[in-house]
N, C-alpha and C positions, 0 to 999 in steps of 0.2 A: 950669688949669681945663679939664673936658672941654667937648664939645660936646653941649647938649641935645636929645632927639629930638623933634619934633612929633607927638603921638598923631595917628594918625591913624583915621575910622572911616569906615566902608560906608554906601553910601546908606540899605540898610534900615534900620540903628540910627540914621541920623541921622531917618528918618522916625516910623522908632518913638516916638522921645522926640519927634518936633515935634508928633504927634498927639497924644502924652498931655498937650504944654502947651495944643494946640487941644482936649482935654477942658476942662481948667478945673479937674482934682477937686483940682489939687496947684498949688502955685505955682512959677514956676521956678527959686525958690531952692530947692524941694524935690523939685524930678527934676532938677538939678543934681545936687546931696547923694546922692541916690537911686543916681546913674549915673556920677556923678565926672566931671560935666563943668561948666564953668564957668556959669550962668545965663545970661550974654551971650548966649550958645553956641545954650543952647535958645533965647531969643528970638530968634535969626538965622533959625532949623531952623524955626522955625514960624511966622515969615514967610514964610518961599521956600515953605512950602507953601501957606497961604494966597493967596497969588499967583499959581499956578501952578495952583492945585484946577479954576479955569474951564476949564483948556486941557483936560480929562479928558475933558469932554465936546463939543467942539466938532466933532467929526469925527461926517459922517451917519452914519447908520443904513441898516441896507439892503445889497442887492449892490451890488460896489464897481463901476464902469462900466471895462467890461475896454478897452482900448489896441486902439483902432479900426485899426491898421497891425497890429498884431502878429496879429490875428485871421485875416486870408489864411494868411499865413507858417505859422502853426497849423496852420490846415486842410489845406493840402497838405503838409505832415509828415504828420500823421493820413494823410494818402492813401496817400502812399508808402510808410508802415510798414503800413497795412492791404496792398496791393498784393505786399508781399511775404508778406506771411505768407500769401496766398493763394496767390503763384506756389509757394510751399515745401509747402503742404499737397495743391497738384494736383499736384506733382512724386511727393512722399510718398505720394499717394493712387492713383499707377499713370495719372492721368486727362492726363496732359499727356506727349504723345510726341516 
């Protein structure tokens, strides 16, 4: 007797079929049939989605509040890289002897 493989499938196809059982237009014995997957299967897919639909939205709206430490650090980067492109362009420009 060989060993049988477990199908496996991607999150998209699993979301795929759990929205079409959260339509309602089919039952899940019929996007089973449809897709050749167990019914089970889809009712699993389309609870985890259900479940999970709130978390979509939980995160604000708006600019994100930038890391009040990393903003120094930033700015004198910014400096020193402006700093040299100026030493490089008065050097370039004949203006610095």
């Amino acid at each position: 007797m060989g060993t049988v493989k477990r199908k496996s499938y991607t999150a998209s196809y699993k979301a795929k079929i759990g929205l079409e059982a959260i339509r309602g237009l089919k039952t899940a014995n019929e996007i089973g049939q449809d897709h050749g997957v167990h019914p089970a299967q889809v009712g699993q897919w389309k609870k985890v989605i259900l479940k999970h639909a709130g978390k979509l939205f939980e995160s604000k709206r708006g600019r994100k509040k930038a890391d009040e430490r990393a903003a120094p650090e930033r700015l004198y980067s910014e400096i020193r890289r402006l700093k040299m492109e100026l030493d490089w362009l008065k050097k370039k420009s004949g203006l610095c002897v």
